[in-house]
N, C-alpha and C positions, 0 to 999 in steps of 0.2 A: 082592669076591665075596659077602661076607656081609650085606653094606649093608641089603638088602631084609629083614633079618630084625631087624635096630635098630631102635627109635624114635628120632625126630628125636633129642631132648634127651640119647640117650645117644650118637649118631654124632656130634652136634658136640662134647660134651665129652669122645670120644677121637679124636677130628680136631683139636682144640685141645690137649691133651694132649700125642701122638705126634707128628705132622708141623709144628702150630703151633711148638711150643716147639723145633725143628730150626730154623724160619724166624725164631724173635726168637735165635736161640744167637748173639751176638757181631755182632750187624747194627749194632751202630755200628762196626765196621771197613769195614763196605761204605759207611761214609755219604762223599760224594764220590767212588764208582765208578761204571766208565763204565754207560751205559745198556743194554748191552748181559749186563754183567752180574745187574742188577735185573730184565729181562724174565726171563729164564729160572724168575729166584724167584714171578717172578709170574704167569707160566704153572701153578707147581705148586700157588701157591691158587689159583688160578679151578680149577684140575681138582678140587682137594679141595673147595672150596665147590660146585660139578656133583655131585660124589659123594655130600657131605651131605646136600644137600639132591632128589638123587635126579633130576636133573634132565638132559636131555640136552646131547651136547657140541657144541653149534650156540648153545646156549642163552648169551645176553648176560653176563657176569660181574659186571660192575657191579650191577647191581639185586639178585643172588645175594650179593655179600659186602656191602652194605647191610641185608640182611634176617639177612644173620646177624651183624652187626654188628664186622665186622670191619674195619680200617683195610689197602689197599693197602698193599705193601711196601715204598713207596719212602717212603710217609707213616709207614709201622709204625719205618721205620730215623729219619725226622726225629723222631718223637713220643720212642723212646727215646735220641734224643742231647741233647734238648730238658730229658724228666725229668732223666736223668743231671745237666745242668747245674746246672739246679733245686736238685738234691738236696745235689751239691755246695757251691754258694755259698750257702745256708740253712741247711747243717750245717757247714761249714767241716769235713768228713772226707770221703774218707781224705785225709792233708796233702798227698801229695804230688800229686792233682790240683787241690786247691783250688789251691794255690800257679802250677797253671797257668792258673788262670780271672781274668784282671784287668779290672778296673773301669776303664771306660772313662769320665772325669766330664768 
């Protein structure tokens, strides 16, 4: 309801903020859920990327979260299980998931 009265740069840094940081809370547990549960998460960025950027609800989503440079949900859950490993086997902490991550030689 307020939208119209933000500039861009401060609607996407509390659209990133509030609703983003709900959509990364714990999204490597969804990594290997059905698809069925992924659409739903991604229904609610393409309407908050619509909202950001002010734009109507017919309007394409794809070309809307490129321009605001956002990663789809199902790539947002791969990117953070991906770090996560990373971070893991380059730190060797916290022990007890290194100890789950083996080296396949």
């Amino acid at each position: 309801h307020v939208r119209h009265y933000l500039p861009l740069l401060f609607a996407q840094t509390l659209a990133c903020s509030i609703v983003g940081s709900r959509l990364d809370y714990c999204n490597s547990v969804l990594y290997g859920a059905p698809k069925s549960s992924i659409v739903k998460l991604q229904r609610v960025q393409n309407m908050l990327a619509r909202v950001v950027l002010n734009k109507p609800q017919r309007t394409h989503s794809t070309e809307l979260l490129q321009s605001l440079h956002w990663l789809p949900v199902k790539e947002r859950i791969d990117f953070k299980v991906a770090l996560l490993t990373y971070k893991v086997r380059y730190s060797s902490r916290p022990d007890y998931l290194n100890n789950l991550c083996l080296i396949a030689l």
